[in-house]
N, C-alpha and C positions, 0 to 999 in steps of 0.2 A: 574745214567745217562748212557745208553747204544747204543745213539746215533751212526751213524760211525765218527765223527768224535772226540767225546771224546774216541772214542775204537783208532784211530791213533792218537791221544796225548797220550793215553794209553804207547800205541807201542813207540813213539819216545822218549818219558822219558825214561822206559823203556832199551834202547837201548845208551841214554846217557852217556857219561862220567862223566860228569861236570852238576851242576843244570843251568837251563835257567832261566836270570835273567830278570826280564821284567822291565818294567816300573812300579814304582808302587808296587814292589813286597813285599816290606813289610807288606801291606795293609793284611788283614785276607779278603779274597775272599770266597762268595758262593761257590763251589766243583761243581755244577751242572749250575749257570748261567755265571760263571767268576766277578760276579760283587761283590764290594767291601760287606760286608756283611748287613750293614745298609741300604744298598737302593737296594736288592736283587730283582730282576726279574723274580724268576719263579712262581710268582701267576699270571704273566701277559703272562703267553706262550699262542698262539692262538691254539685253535682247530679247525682246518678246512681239508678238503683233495684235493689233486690234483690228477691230471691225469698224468700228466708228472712226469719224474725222472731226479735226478742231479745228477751229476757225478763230483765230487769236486777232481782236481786233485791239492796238495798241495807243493807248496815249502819247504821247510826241515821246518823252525821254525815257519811257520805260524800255527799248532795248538796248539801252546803253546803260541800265544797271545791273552791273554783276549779281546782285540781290534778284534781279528776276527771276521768275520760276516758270515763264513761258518758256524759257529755252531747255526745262527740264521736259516738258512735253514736248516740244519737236524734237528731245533728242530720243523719245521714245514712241511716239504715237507718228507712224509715217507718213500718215494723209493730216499734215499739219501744215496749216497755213495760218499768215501772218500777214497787218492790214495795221501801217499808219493811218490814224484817226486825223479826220480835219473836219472843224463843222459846217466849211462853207464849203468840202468837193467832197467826191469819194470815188476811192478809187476803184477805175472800171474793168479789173479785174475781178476785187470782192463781190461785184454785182453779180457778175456769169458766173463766178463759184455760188453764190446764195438760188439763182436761176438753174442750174445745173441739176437734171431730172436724176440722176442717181440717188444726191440726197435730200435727206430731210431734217430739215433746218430747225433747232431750237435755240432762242437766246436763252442764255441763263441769266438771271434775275430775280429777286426775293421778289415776291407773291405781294407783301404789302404792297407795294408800291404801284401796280397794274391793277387795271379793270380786272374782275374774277373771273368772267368768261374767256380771257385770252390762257389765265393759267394751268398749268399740269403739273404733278408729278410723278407721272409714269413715263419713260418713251415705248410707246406703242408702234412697234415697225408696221411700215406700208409694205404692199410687196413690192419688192423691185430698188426698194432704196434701202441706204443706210443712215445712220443716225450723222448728222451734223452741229457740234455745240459750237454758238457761237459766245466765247468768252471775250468780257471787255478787262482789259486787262490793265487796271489801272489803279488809283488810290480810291479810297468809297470816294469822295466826294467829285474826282473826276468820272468817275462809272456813272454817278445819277447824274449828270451832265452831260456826258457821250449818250445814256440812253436815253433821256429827253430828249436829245436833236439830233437822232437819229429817225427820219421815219421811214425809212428804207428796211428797215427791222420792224415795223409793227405790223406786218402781215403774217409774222412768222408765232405761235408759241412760246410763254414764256414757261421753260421750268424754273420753277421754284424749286431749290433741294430742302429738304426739312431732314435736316441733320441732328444730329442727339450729342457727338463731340465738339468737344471747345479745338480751337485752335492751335497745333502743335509748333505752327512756325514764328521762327523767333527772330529773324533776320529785319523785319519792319513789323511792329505793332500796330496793330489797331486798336481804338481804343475799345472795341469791344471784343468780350471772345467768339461771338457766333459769326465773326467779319472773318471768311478764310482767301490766304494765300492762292492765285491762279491754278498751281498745280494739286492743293486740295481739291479744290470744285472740278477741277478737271478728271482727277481719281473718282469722285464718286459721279460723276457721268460716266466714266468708263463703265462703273457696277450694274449704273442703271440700265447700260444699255447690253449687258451680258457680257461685256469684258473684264471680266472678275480675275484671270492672270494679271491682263494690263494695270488693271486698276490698283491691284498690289504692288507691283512692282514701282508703280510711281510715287505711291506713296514710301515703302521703302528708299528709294533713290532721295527723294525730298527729304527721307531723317537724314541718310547719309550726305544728303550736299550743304545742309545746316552744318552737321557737324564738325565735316571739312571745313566749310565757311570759318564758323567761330573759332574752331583750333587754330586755325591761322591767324586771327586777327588776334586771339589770345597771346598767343607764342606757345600754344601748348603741344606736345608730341600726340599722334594717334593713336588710339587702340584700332586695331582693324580685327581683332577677336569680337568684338562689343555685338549684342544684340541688333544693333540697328544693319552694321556689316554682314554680320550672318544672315540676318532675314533677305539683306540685298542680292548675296553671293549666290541663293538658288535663280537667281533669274542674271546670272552674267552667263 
């Protein structure tokens, strides 16, 4: 797996003192999908392309949990990159990707929370570039914290998504339903930006990687007939 964000799970192990202990950790886990090894995911990764690119900027431990769901977008969106969070540096590669004339850069971000002159929610292509979302990829109350001290992002656009579903993922709750999972918000940036395959297909892959998920932690056998498998199976 050479994704970016197993190359910074890579890096933060790596750089470790101590091993991260997750949830679950005794389990014998797939190396390349995170999931327990019996009810393993990657026969079901989608092949599809986008036009857009993600920019996954990450809290310290979020890619060391198998519950992530940035690494369902890098296993699907190929111009995905990935960027450990620190409030006192940043790293200088995230700069010259965010500087980088091809794209154009949005944070995503609910709208209450910014000035209303900075927000949108359309993406409007320039010509000559593609859409870049930068998602913080983190717990809500580390996000409003990463986005407060970051100001190396307040030059750019905030989309606000004004979504109408409640949240399908079940792996970590938030306490609220309009609060969605990484690779939801990263789905409907795909639609917004006209990748309406991609954007299906991640969301599919998201029912299907919960599902694995839970089965496994349950003890329960798969259906691989089920609704969520079939809608996944058009796009392997």
């Amino acid at each position: 797996m050479s994704h970016a964000v197993a190359r910074l799970r890579a890096e933060r192990l790596a750089r470790s003192n101590k091993p991260f202990i997750a949830r679950g950790s005794r389990a014998v886990r797939c190396p390349d999908c995170r999931v327990i090894a019996s009810h393993c995911l990657c026969a079901f990764k989608p092949k599809v392309t986008a036009d857009a690119g993600m920019c996954l900027v990450m809290h310290d431990t979020e890619p060391l949990k198998p519950t992530n769901t940035g690494w369902l977008i890098a296993d699907l969106v190929e111009d995905t990159s990935a960027f450990g969070w620190l409030r006192t540096d940043v790293d200088p590669r995230l700069l010259a990707l965010l500087d980088d004339p091809k794209w154009q850069p949005y944070i995503v971000f609910p709208g209450e929370f910014v000035a209303p002159e900075r927000v949108v929610s359309e993406v409007v292509r320039e010509p000559g570039k593609r859409p870049l979302f930068i998602l913080l990829d983190a717990t809500w109350t580390e996000a409003r914290k990463m986005f407060r001290k970051s100001p190396y992002l307040d030059r750019f656009p905030v989309l606000s998504l004004q979504a109408e579903q409640m949240s399908r993922y079940k792996l970590r709750r938030s306490k609220r339903d309009d609060h969605f999972c990484t690779a939801e918000v990263a789905a409907m940036c795909l639609e917004l930006a006209g990748d309406q395959r991609a954007s299906e297909a991640l969301d599919a892959y998201l029912d299907v990687f919960s599902l694995h998920y839970l089965s496994a932690k349950r003890h329960l056998p798969l259906d691989l007939d089920d609704d969520a498998h079939r809608r996944l199976h058009t796009f392997l």
